[in-house]
NUTIKOL-584228 format. One record per residue (C-alpha): residue in three letters; x, y, z; residue number from 1. Coordinates in nm, 3 decimals, always signed. Layout:
# NUTIKOL-584228
NODE residu      px      py      pz num
NODE    ALA       X       Y       Z NUM
...
***
This chain:
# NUTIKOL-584228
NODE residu      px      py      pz num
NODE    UNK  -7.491  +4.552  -6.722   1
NODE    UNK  -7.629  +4.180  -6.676   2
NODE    UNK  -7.669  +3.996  -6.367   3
NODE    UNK  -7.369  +3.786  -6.437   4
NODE    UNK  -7.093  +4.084  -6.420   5
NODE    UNK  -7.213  +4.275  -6.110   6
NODE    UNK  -7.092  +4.061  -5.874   7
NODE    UNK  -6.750  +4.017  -6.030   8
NODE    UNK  -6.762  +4.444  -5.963   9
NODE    UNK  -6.846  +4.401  -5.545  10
NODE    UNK  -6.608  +4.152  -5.506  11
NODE    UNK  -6.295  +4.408  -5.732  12
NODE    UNK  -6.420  +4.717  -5.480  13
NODE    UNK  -6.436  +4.502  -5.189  14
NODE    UNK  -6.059  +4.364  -5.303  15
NODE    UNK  -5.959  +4.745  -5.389  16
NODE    UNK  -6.061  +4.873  -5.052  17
NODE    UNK  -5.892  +4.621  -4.840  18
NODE    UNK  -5.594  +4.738  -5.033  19
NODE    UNK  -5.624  +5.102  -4.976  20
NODE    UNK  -5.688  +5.010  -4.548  21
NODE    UNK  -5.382  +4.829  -4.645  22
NODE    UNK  -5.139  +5.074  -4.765  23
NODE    UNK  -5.292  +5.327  -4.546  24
NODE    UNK  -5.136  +5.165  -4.221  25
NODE    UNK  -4.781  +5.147  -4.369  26
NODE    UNK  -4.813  +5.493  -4.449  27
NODE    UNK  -4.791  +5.795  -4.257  28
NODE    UNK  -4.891  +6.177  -4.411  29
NODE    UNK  -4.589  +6.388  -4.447  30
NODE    UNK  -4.739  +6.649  -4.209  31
NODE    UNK  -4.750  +6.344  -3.915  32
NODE    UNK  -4.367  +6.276  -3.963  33
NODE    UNK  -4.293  +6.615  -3.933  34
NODE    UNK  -4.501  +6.692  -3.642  35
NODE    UNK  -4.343  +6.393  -3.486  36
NODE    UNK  -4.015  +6.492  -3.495  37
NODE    UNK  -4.065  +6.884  -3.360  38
NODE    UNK  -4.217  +6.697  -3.030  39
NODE    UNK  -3.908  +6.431  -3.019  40
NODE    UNK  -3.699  +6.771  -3.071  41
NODE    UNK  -3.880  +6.961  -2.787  42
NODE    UNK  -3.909  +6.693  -2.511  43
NODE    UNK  -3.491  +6.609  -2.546  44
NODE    UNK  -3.291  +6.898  -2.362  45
NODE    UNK  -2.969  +7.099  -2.573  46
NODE    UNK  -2.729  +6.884  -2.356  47
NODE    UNK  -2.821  +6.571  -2.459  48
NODE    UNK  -2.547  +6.589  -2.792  49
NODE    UNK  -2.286  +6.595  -2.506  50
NODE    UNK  -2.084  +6.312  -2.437  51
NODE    UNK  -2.121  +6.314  -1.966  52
NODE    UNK  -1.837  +6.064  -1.808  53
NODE    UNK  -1.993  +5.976  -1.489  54
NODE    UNK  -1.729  +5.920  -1.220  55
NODE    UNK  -1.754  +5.585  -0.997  56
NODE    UNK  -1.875  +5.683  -0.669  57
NODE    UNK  -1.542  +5.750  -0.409  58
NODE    UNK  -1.499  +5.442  -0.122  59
NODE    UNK  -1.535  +5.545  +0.187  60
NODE    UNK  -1.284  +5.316  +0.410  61
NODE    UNK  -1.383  +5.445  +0.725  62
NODE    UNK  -1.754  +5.394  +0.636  63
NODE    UNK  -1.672  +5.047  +0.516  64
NODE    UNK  -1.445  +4.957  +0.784  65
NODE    UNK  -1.732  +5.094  +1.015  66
NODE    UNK  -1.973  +4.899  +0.817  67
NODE    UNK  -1.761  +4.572  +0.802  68
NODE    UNK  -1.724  +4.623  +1.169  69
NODE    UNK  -2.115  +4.646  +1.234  70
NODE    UNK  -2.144  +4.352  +1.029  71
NODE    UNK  -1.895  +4.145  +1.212  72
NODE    UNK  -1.955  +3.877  +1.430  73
NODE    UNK  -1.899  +3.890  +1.767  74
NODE    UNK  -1.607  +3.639  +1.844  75
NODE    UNK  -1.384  +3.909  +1.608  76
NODE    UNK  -1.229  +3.992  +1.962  77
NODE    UNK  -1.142  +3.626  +2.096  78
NODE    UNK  -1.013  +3.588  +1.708  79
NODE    UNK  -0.761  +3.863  +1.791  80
NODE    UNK  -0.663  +3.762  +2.122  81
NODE    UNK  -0.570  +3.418  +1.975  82
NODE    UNK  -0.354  +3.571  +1.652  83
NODE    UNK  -0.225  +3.834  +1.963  84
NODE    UNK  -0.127  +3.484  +2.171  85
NODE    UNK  +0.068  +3.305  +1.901  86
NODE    UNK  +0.234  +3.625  +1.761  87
NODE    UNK  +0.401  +3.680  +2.114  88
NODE    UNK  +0.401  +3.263  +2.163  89
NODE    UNK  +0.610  +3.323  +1.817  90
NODE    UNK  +0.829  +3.633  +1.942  91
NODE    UNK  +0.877  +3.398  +2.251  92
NODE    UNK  +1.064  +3.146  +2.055  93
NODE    UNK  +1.301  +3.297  +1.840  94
NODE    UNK  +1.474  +3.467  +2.153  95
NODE    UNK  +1.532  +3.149  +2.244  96
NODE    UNK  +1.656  +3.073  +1.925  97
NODE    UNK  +1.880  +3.358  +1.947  98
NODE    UNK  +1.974  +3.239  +2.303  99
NODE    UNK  +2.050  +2.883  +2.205 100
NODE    UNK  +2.276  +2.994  +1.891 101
NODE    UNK  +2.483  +3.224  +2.146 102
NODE    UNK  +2.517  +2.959  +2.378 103
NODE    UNK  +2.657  +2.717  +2.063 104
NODE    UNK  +2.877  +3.004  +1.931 105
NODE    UNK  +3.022  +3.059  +2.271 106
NODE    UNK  +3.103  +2.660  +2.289 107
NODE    UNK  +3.202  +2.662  +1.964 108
NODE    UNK  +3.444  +2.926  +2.057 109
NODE    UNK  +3.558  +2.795  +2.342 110
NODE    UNK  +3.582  +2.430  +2.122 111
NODE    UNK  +3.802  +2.593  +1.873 112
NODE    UNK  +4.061  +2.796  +2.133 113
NODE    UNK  +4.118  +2.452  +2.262 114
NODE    UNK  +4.135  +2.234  +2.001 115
NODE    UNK  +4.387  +2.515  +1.798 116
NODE    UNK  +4.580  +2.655  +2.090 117
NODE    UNK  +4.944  +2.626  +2.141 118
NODE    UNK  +5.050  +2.305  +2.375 119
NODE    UNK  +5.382  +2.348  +2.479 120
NODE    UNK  +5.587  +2.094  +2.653 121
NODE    UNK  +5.933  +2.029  +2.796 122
NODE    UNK  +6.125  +1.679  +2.728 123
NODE    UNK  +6.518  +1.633  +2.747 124
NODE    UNK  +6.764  +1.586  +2.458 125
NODE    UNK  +7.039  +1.258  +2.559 126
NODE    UNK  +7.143  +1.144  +2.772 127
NODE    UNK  +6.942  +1.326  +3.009 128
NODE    UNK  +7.185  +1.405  +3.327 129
NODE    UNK  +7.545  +1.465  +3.302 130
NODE    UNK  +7.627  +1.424  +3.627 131
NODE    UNK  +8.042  +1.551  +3.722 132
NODE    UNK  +8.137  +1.275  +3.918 133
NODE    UNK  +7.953  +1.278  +4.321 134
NODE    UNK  +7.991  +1.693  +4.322 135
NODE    UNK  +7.686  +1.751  +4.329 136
NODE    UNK  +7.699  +1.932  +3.971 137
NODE    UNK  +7.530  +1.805  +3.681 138
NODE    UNK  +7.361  +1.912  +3.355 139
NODE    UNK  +7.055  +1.845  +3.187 140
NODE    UNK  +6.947  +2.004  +2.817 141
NODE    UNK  +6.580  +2.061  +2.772 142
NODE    UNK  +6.388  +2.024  +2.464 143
NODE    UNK  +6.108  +2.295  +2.456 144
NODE    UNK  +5.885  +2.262  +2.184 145
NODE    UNK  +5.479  +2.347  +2.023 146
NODE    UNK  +5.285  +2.039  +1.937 147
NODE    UNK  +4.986  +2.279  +1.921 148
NODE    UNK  +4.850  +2.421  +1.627 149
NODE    UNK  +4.902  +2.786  +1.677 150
NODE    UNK  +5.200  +2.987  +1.765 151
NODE    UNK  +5.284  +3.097  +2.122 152
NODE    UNK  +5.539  +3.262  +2.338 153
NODE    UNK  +5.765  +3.085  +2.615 154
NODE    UNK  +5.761  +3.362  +2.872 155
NODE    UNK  +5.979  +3.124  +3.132 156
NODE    UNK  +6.141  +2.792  +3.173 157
NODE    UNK  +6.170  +2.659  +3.519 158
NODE    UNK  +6.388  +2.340  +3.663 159
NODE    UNK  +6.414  +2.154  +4.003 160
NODE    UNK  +6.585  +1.973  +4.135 161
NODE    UNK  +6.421  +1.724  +4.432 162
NODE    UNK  +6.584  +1.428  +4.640 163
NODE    UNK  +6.337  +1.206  +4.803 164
NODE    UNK  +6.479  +0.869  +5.014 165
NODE    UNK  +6.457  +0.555  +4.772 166
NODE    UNK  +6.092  +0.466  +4.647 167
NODE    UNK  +5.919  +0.767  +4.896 168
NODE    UNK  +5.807  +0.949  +4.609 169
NODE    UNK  +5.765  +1.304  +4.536 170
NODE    UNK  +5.496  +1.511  +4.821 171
NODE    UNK  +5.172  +1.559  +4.637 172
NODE    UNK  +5.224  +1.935  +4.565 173
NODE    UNK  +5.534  +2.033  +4.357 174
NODE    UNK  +5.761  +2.281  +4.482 175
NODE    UNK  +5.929  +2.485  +4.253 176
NODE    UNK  +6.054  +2.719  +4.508 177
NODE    UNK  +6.472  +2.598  +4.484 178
NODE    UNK  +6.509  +2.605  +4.117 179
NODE    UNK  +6.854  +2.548  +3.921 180
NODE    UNK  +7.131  +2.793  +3.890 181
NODE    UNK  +6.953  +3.012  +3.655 182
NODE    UNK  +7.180  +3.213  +3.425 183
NODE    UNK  +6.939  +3.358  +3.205 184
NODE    UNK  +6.523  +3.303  +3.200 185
NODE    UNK  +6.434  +3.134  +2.818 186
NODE    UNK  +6.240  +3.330  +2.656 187
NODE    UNK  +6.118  +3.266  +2.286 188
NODE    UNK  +5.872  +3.274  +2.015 189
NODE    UNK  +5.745  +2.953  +1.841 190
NODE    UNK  +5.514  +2.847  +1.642 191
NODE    UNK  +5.379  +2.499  +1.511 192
NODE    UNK  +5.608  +2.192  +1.515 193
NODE    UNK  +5.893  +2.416  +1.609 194
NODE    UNK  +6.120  +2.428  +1.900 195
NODE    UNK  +6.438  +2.528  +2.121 196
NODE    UNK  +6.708  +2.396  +2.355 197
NODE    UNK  +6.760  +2.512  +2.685 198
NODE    UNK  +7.066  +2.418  +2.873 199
NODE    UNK  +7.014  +2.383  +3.287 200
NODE    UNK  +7.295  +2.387  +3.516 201
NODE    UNK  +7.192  +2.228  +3.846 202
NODE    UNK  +7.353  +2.188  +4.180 203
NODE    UNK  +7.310  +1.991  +4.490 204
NODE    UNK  +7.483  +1.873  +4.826 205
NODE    UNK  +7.762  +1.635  +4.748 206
NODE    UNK  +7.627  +1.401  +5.025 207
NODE    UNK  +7.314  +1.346  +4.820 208
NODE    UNK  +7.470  +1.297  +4.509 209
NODE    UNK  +7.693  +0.995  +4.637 210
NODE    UNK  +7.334  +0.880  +4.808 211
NODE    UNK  +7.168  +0.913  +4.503 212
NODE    UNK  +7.458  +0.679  +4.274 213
NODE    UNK  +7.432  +0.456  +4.558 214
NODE    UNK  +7.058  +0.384  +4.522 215
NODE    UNK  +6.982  +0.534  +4.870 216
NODE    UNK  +6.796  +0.862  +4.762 217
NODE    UNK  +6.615  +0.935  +4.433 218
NODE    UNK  +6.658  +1.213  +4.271 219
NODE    UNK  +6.366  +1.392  +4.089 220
NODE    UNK  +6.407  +1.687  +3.816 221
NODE    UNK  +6.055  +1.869  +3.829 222
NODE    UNK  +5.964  +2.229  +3.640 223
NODE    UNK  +5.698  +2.382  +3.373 224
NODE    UNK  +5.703  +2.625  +3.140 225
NODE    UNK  +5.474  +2.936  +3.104 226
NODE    UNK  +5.372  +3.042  +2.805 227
NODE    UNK  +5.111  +3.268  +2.629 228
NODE    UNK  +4.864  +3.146  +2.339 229
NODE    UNK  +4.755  +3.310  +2.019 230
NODE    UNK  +4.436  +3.425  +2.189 231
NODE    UNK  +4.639  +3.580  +2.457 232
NODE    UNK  +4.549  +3.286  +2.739 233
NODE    UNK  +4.842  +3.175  +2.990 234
NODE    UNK  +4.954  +2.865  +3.085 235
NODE    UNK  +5.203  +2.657  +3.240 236
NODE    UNK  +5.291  +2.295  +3.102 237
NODE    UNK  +5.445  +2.081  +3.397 238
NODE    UNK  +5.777  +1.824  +3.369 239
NODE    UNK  +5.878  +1.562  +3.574 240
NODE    UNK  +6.149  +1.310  +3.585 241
NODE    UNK  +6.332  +1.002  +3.752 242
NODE    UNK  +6.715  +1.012  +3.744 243
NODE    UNK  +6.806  +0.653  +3.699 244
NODE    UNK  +7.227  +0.618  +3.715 245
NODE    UNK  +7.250  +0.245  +3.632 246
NODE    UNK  +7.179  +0.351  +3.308 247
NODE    UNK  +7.482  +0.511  +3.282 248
NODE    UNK  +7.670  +0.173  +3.284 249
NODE    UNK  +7.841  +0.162  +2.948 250
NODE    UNK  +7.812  -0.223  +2.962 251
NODE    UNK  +7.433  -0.239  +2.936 252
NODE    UNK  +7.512  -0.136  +2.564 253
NODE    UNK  +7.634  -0.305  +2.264 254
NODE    UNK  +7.772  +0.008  +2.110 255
NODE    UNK  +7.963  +0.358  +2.188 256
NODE    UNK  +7.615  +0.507  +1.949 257
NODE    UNK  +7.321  +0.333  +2.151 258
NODE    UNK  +7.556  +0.467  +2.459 259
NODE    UNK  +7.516  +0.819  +2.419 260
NODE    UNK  +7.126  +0.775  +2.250 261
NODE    UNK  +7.064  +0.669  +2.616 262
NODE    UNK  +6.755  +0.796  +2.861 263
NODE    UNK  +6.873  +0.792  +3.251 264
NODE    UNK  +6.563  +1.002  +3.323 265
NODE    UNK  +6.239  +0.857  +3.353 266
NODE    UNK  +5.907  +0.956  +3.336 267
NODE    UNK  +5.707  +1.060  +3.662 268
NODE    UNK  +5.337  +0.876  +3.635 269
NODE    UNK  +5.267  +1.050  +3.990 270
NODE    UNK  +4.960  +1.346  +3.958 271
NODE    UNK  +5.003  +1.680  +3.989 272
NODE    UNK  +5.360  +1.709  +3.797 273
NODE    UNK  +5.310  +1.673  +3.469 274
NODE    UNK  +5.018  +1.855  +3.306 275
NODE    UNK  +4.890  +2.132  +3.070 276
NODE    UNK  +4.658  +2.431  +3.292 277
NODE    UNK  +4.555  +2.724  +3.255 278
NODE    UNK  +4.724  +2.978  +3.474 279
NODE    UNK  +4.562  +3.207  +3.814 280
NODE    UNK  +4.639  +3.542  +3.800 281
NODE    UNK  +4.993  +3.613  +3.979 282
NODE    UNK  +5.125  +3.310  +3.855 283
NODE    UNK  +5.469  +3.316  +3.630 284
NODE    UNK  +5.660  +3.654  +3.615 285
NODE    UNK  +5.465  +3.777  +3.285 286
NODE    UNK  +5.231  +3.960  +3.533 287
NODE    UNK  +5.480  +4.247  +3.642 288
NODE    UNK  +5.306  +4.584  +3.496 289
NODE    UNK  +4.996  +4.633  +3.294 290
NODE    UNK  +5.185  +4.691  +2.956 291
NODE    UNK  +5.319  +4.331  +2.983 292
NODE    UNK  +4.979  +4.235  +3.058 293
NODE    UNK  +4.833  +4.389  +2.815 294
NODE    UNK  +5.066  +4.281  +2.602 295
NODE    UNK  +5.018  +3.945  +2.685 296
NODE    UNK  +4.671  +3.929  +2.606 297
NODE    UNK  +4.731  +4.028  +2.209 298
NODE    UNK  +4.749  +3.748  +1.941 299
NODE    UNK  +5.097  +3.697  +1.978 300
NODE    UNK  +5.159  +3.765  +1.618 301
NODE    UNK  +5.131  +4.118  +1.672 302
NODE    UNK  +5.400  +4.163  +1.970 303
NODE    UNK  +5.689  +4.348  +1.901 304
NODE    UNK  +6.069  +4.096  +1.930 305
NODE    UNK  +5.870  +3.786  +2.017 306
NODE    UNK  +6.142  +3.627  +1.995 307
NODE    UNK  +6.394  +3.693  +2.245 308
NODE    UNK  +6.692  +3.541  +2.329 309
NODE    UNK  +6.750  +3.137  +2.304 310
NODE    UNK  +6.894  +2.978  +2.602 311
***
């Protein structure tokens, strides 16, 4: 071996050596691996190839309601006073709601029975009086008729007859208490637009009448008629009128027609004598005995022979 080659064999050993270090890290003896895995075997328990579900822990409310409560601050009681406050501040106003819608629907009730009521009224078919000559006996036919808007029943029609001296005027309360010869009391059923004829035979002294057709004494024809509404309310309409006997002079008009299409009544402008009102108890003769009454107070609709007989 020269000179020249042995350091060409160092530097191959030193080479082959770092090699063998080398592959000696990256690999482990068969017996290592092996003694490895029987301690990775030993240390890991027989349950570990189970699959464990672990539950979520259960809540408590009472311990978090406790908890939240320890934690909370301490105006939590004013807090509730004030939602306490506008919960009964809030309670408060809708029973006065409620209150104010029954006070509207009772007005609105009240409203409606008025506005849709029955309104009966008396007025006179022509000429008015038909006086027999100055004895004291004349005629008169009455018109009774419904300008309301519901039916009703005419339980009586009543008719007076009043002298007065010329231009003294009726007293301020009527008196019905001498009515006309009354043959039979009217009694009927009607409803809207519709109406009857009643005819009234009246009678007074024969002095008067001759007073009257000489323009001494005036001679007044008051009455009402009572009557009971759909929603089972009396009431009494009032009629007054002025006998006037010049117009009876067949010369005031051009023709025999415009003659008998005459008007010698008048209406009365004084208060208290012609009106619409609601009747007290008592009042009419459609009070007598509690099945009339009761009667009385059904829709009207519903009573058995409203309609009695026509006069």
């Amino acid at each position: 071996m020269n000179k020249n080659q042995k350091p060409l064999r160092q530097i191959s050993f030193v080479i082959a050596l770092s090699m063998a270090l080398i592959g000696g890290s990256f690999a482990q003896p068969q017996s290592e691996k092996k003694a490895i895995q029987t301690a990775q075997t030993q240390s890991t328990p027989a349950q570990s190839n189970k699959i464990t579900i672990t539950a979520p822990p259960s809540v408590n409310l009472n311990s978090d309601s406790a908890a939240k409560s320890d934690k909370e601050p301490e105006g939590t009681d004013y807090r509730l006073k004030v939602t306490d406050v506008l919960l009964a501040a809030f309670t408060l106003m809708l029973v006065g709601v409620g209150i104010f819608q029954t006070i509207i629907l009772y007005k609105t009730t009240a409203h409606f029975k008025i506005v849709e009521r029955a309104y009966i009224k008396i007025s006179h078919r022509p000429p008015g009086i038909e006086p027999e000559g100055i004895t004291g006996l004349f005629w008169v036919n009455l018109e009774i008729a419904n300008s309301g808007k519901t039916p009703a029943r005419v339980t009586d029609v009543v008719l007076t007859p009043v002298v007065v001296p010329h231009k003294k005027g009726l007293p301020e309360i009527p008196d019905y208490s001498v009515p006309a010869v009354r043959d039979n009391i009217p009694n009927a059923f009607l409803v809207t637009e519709d109406k009857f004829f009643s005819v009234q035979r009246c009678k007074i002294p024969k002095l008067e009448m001759t007073s009257i057709m000489e323009l001494e004494s005036d001679l007044y024809l008051i009455g009402f008629v009572d009557y009971v509404d759909q929603f089972g309310q009396r009431h009494r309409g009032g009629y007054a009128r002025r006998y006037q006997p010049r117009m009876d002079d067949r010369s005031r008009y051009k023709t025999d027609d415009a003659f008998q299409q005459r008007s010698n009544l008048v209406f009365v402008t004084q208060g208290g004598y012609s009106y619409d009102r609601a009747r007290v108890r008592g009042e009419g003769n459609d009070w007598d005995n509690d099945k009339s009454q009761s009667d009385a107070s059904k829709p009207v609709g519903t009573l058995p022979n409203p309609v009695g007989p026509l006069a």
